[in-house]
Every structure is written in structure tokens, then in C-alpha cells.
C-alpha positions in Angstrom: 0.0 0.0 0.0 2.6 2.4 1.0 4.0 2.7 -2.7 0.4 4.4 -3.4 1.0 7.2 -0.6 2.7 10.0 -1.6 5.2 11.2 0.8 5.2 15.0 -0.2 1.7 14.8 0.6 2.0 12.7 4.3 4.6 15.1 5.2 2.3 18.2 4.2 -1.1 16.6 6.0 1.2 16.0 9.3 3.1 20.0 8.5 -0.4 21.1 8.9 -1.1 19.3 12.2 2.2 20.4 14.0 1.7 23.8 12.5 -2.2 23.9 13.8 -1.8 22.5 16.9 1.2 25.2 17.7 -1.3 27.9 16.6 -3.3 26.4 19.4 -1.5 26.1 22.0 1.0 28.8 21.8 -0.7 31.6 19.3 1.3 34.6 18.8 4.7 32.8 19.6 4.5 30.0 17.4 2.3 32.8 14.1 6.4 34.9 14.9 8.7 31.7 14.7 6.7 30.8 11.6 7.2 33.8 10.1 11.2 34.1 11.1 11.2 30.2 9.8 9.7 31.2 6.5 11.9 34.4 6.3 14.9 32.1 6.6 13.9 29.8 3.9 12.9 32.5 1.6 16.0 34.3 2.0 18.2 31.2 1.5 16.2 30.7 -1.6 16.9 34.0 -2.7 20.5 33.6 -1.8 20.9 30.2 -4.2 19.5 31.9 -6.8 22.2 34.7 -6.8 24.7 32.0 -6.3 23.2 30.5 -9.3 23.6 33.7 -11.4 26.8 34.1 -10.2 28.0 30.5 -11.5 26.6 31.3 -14.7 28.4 34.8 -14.9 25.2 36.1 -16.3 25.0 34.3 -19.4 22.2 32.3 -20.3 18.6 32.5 -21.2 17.8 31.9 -18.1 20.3 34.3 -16.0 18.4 37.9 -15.4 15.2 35.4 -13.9 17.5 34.1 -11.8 19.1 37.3 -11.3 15.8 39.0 -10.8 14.0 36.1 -8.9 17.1 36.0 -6.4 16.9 39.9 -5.8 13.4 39.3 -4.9 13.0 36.5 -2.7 16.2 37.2 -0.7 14.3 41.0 -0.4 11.2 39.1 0.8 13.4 36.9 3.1 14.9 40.0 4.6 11.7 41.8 5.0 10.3 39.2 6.7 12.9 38.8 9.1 12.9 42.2 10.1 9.1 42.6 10.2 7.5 39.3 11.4 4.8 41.2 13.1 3.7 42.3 9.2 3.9 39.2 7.5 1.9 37.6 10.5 -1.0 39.7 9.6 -1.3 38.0 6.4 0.0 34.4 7.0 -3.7 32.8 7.9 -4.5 34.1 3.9 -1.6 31.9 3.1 -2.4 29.1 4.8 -5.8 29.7 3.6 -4.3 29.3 -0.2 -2.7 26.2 0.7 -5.2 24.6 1.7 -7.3 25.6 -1.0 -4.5 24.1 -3.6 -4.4 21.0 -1.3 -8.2 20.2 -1.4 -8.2 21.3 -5.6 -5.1 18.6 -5.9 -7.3 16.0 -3.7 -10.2 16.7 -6.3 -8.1 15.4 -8.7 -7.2 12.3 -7.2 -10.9 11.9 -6.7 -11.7 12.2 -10.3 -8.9 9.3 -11.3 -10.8 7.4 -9.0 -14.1 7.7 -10.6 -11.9 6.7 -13.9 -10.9 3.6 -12.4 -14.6 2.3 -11.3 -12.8 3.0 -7.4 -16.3 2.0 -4.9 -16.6 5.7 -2.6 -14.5 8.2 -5.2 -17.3 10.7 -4.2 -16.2 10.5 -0.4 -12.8 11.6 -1.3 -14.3 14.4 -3.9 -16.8 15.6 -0.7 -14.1 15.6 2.0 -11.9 17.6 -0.9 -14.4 19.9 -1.4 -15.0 20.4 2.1 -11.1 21.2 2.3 -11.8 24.5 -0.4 -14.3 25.5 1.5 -12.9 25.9 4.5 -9.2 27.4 2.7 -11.9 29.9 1.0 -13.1 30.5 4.6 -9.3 31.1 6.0 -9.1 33.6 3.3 -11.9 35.9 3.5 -11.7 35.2 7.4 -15.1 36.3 8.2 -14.7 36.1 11.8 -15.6 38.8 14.3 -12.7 40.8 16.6 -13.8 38.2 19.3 -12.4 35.4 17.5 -8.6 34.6 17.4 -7.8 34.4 13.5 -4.8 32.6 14.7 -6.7 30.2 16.8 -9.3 29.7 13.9 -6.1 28.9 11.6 -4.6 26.2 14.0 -8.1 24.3 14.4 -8.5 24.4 10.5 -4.9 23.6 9.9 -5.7 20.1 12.0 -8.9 19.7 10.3 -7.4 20.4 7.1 -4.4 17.8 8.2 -6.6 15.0 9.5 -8.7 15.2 6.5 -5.4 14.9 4.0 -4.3 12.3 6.2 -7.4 10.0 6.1 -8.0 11.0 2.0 -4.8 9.7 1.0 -4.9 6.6 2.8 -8.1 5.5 1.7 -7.2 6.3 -1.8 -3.6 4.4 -1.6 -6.0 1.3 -0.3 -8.7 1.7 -3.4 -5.5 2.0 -6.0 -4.3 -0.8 -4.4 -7.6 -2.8 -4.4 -8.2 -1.6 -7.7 -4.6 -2.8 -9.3 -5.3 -6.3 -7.8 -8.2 -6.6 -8.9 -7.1 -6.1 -12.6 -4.1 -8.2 -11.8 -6.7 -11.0 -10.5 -8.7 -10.6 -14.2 -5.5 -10.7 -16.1 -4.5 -13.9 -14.2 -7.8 -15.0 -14.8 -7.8 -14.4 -18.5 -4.2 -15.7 -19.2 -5.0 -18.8 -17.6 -8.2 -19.1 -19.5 -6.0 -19.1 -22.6 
């Protein structure tokens, strides 16, 4: 079964658990190391890609996009770093897009079920919408001042992360139902030959 799972996707669903459940328990810390961990990473991105350039000497089709792209991020990197308390204010939209993308992607999966005759495609299309919905909800946050944005992001970020969880094992376990059985009716017609 496990050569069904993807393991980009496990590590996201669990991502999204840790991340929620920090949001929980420890709000406006963990919202400011998130922010100084995606700072980091954006800023080492930003820093490869001038390295990159640099490598090149600027030749190349692809050198002033790597050139510009490296300016960029390693500016976004920096910003971030050094205002935390501004990119915080916009990190649940983020999250919000990701889990939007994440619950599209699952759609898909739900559709190459239907392809292959899989038994409950539709639950994994349902729980996928359901996923949309609630990154569409993250985005537009329409929550009032009494409600902790960050608070509402951890809970859907475990929501979001059990769902993801439980979608892709069931549909590693109907791929893997589904290739046996076709192995069974190739057997079947091989040996009635």
C-alpha cells in the first residue's frame, strides 16, 4: 500500500497538524517563529538563486530570472525577518491558499478514481471539497474581533491535516484494491487461454 501514498503529501497533512496544533496552544509565539522560519527559507532561496547567477556569470537564457528572482526573494526573506509582526498579519490568507490548492489537488485524485470504477470516489471528492471550503473561509476570514484568527487557523490547519491524512490513505487502499483486482482478471484471462 505504502507505494500508493505520496510522501510529499503525508509530510504536508502532518506539516499542517504540527503547525495547527502550535497555533493552538501557543498563538502569537509559534504565528512569529513561523514567520522568522519562512523568512529564513525565503532568504536562502533567494541567496541560491544569486549564487546561481553568479555561476553562470550572467549568461544564459535563463540568468536575469534568476538574477531578478534571487533579488526578490532574498528581499522578501529579509523583509520578513525584520518585520515578522507584518507578514503575520497575512500568513492565515496563506495558509488559507494552501489549503485551497491542497483540497483542488485532492479533487483530482478523486476524479482518477471515478476513472478507475474506485467504490466511494465521491467520499474523497466531498471531504476535498470540504477542504476548499474551509481554505476559502481562512481567506476571506469572516470572523468577528472576538475570535482569534490565529486560533481559527490552528483548528482548521488540523482539520485540514486529518482530512489529507485519512483521503490519502483511503485512496492508496482503493488503488491498491483496484490494481489487484485487474491483476486478478488478467491472471484469470491468461490462464483461460
Amino acid at each position: 500500500m505504502l507505494r500508493y501514498v505520496k510522501s510529499g503529501m503525508m509530510l504536508l497533512s502532518i506539516a499542517y497538524i504540527v503547525i495547527g496544533m502550535m497555533l493552538l496552544i501557543m498563538p502569537q509565539t509559534s504565528l512569529l517563529w513561523i514567520c522568522y522560519a519562512f523568512g529564513a527559507v525565503v532568504l536562502i532561496t533567494g541567496i541560491v538563486c544569486l549564487i546561481q547567477y553568479a555561476r553562470i556569470r550572467g549568461t544564459g537564457f535563463t540568468a536575469p530570472f534568476m538574477l531578478v528572482g534571487g533579488v526578490i526573494t532574498a528581499g522578501l526573506g529579509i523583509f520578513t525577518l525584520a518585520k515578522p509582526q507584518v507578514v503575520a498579519s497575512f500568513l492565515p490568507i496563506v495558509f488559507g491558499i494552501f489549503i485551497v490548492v491542497d483540497g483542488l489537488s485532492r479533487i483530482g485524485s478523486a476524479i482518477d478514481l471515478a476513472k478507475r470504477k474506485g467504490q466511494k470516489w465521491w467520499v474523497l471528492l466531498l471531504l476535498s471539497i470540504v477542504s476548499v471550503a474551509l481554505g476559502i473561509l481562512l481567506v476571506l476570514h469572516p470572523f468577528g474581533p472576538a475570535v482569534s484568527v490565529v486560533m481559527v487557523c490552528g483548528i482548521l490547519l488540523i482539520v485540514e491535516g486529518a482530512m489529507n491524512l485519512g483521503c490519502i490513505l483511503y485512496a492508496a487502499m482503493e488503488l491498491r484494491t483496484l490494481d489487484r483486482m485487474a491483476t486478478a482478471a488478467a491472471n484469470a484471462a491468461m490462464s483461460a487461454i
